[in-house]
C-alpha positions, 0 to 999 in steps of 0.5 A: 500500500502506498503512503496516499492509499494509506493516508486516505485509508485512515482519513476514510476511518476517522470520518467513519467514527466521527459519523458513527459518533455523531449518531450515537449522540443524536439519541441523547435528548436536549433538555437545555431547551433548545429548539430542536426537535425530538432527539436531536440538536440545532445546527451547530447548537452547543452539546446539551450542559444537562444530557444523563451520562449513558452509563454510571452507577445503578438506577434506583428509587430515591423516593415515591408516593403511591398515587391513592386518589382523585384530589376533591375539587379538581373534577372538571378543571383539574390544575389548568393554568398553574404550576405544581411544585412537588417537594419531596425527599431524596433518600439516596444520592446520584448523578442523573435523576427521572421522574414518573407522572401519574394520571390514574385517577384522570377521566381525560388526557393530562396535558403536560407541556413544561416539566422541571426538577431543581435542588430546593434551595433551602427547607420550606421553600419554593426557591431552586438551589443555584444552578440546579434547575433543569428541563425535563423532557419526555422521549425527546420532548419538552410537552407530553400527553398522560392518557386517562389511567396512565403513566409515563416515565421522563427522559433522564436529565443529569443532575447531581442529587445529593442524600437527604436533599429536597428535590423540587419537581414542577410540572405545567398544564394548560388546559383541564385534565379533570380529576387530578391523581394525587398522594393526600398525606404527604407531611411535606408542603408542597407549592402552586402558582399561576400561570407557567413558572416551572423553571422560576427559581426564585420560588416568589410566585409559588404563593398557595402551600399544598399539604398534597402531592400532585402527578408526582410517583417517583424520583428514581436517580443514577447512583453510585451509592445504592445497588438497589431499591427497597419498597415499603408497602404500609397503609398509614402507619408507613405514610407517617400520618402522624409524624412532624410536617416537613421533618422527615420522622416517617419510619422509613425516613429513620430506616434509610439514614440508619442503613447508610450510616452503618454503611458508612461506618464499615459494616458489611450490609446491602447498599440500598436505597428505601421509598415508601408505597403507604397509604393511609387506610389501605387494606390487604383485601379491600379497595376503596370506591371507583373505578379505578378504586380509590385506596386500592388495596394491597393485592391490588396495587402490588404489581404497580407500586412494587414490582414495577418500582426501579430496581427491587431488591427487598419489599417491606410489608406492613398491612393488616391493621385496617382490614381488622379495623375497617371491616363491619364484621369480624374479619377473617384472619385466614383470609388476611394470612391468605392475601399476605402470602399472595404477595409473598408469592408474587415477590418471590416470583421476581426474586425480591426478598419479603421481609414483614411486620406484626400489626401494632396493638391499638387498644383505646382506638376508637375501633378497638374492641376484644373480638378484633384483639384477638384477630390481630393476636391470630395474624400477629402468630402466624407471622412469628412463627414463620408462616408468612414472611421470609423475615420478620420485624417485630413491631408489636413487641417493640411498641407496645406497653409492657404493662398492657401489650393492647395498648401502645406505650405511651411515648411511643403514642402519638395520642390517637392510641393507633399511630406512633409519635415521632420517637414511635416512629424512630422505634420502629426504624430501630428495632428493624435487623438490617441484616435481613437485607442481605440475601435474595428470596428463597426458592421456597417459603 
């Protein structure tokens, strides 16, 4: 070969890998607002600051809500017109973030033509973290349509997430979507404005506070700290419906700091993430009303708001309570045993570790009576003798009163005699072995 052929080889091959090059980019969507269509950039545009890196760490949930209702009053308008702010709670730290919107409880499309996702700049604020605010975009595009009774998940944009920070995600429609699919008992102010302000971030429009989260399911990051994911499916004992307000003193928010310290302080444990799939008033076997039910029930939302979250490695079960206590007979406990060990099978199926809780005693509860004692007695047996779970987190025994195991201690009461307080709450996470994190599900329960 002569020293033209091969000069003119070698050019021949750059080209190629410039081109080729060029084409694997293209697939990367913009999210820095550019005027490019979907998936690609404007001739001689600057690559996008914000594009997620094709490949570093794990993707793993950082937070979610399990979507439990269509919002009172939003049945004909929706939220047309105005900025939803989301503040929620990152449990683990990454370098690229997505994020899930629902429009299950929607009896029409869910227009969304602006999404966001900043750093909040402070506690209690509507105010974006200096250079944190980023365009969401959805398969390439900065606009997407919900259908009624759907989801979609967003395009990853990069972001650096750190553990323990607040996370504002923004969303915009113009027009009425009807009912808007929402989580009721966040303990977390969240914020609206009029008009499109999704990526102000200054936070002075947001002027109305919302105890509610909006769309809002998940927060999912590429992390190097994590390897996976582990879901808590509760009713409200799990939502922390009695813990402080913006205080992060759920259960679930003490179980994931105390697993990342031991971490940190050298134990050989699992490095996961925890989000929380509680919903105030779920039952193992009964949903609420409509269609689709409001508050729908363990068995029926198993599928959704565990096997489909990001990367699962363990699922947490604390239900059982509300089927004794919202039953207008007595309930059955074979058959509340029956529905637990359902979605005991369903984990196993897809190799996730299920490790499950005793119900909590609530004597001096309004729905308290002897006969449902003894229920929760039979229920709270069968799971400590090994009958249900693949491991067990005994609850009862850490919280309740030893001079009256009916009732829960008093400290550990927030005052109703069925929630816990915030240092109830704390107890709970610490009475949970970590070491039943490590390993897989067995072949056979």
């Amino acid at each position: 070969m002569t020293r033209r052929r091969g000069y003119a080889l070698l050019s021949a091959i750059i080209a190629l890998i410039v081109a080729l090059s060029g084409a694997i980019y293209v697939g990367v969507a913009a999210d820095d607002g550019s005027a490019a269509g979907p998936g690609q950039r404007a001739a001689g545009a600057p690559a996008p600051r914000n594009a997620a890196p094709a490949s570093t760490g794990s993707w793993v949930g950082a937070w979610s809500a399990s979507p439990a209702g269509a919002e009172p009053g939003t049945e004909t308008e929706g939220l047309a017109g105005r900025s939803v702010r989301n503040v929620v709670h990152a449990s683990v730290g990454g370098t690229s973030a997505r994020i899930t919107l629902s429009n299950l409880y929607g009896q029409s499309p869910l227009t969304i033509t602006h999404a966001s996702i900043a750093l909040a700049a402070a506690d209690d604020s509507a105010a974006a973290a200096v250079g944190t605010m980023r365009r969401l975009t959805f398969g390439g595009n900065t606009s997407v349509v919900v259908p009624a009774g759907g989801q979609v998940m967003s395009d990853a944009v990069g972001i650096t997430v750190t553990h323990d920070s607040d996370v504002l995600v923004t969303t915009y429609s113009p027009i009425p979507s009807g009912p808007v699919t929402y989580h009721p008992h966040a303990r977390q102010i969240s914020y609206v404005a009029d008009g499109d302000l999704t990526e102000d971030t200054t936070g002075t429009g947001y002027a109305e506070q919302t105890p509610y989260w909006r769309y809002l399911t998940a927060l999912d990051v590429l992390s190097n700290e994590s390897d996976g994911t582990v879901v808590v499916l509760g009713d409200s004992l799990t939502d922390g419906i009695t813990s402080t307000e913006g205080a992060n003193h759920r259960w679930t928010d003490v179980l994931s700091q105390r697993l990342r310290t031991a971490i940190e302080a050298g134990r050989d444990l699992p490095r996961y993430s925890v989000v929380n799939q509680g919903i105030s008033g779920n039952q193992v076997l009964a949903s609420g009303l409509g269609r689709p039910a409001d508050n729908q029930s363990g068995l029926g939302r198993f599928g959704r708001d565990v096997l489909s979250r990001t990367n699962v490695k363990v699922v947490v079960i604390d239900l059982g309570i509300n089927d004794i206590l919202r039953n207008p007979r007595l309930a059955d406990p074979q058959k509340v045993l029956g529905g637990l060990r359902t979605l005991v099978r369903q984990a196993h199926a897809r190799g996730i570790k299920v490790v499950g809780a005793t119900l909590m005693p609530f004597q001096g509860h309004r729905g308290y009576t002897d006969a449902r004692e003894g229920v929760r007695q039979q229920i709270n047996a069968a799971i400590r003798d090994g009958k249900v779970y693949d491991a067990v987190v005994d609850f009862d025994a850490a919280l309740r009163d030893p001079y009256d195991p009916r009732r829960l201690r008093s400290d550990y009461d927030s005052g109703d005699h069925l929630h816990p307080s915030d240092k109830g709450y704390a107890r709970m996470a610490e009475v949970f072995d970590l070491e039943d994190l490590k390993g897989a599900a067995p072949a056979e329960l």
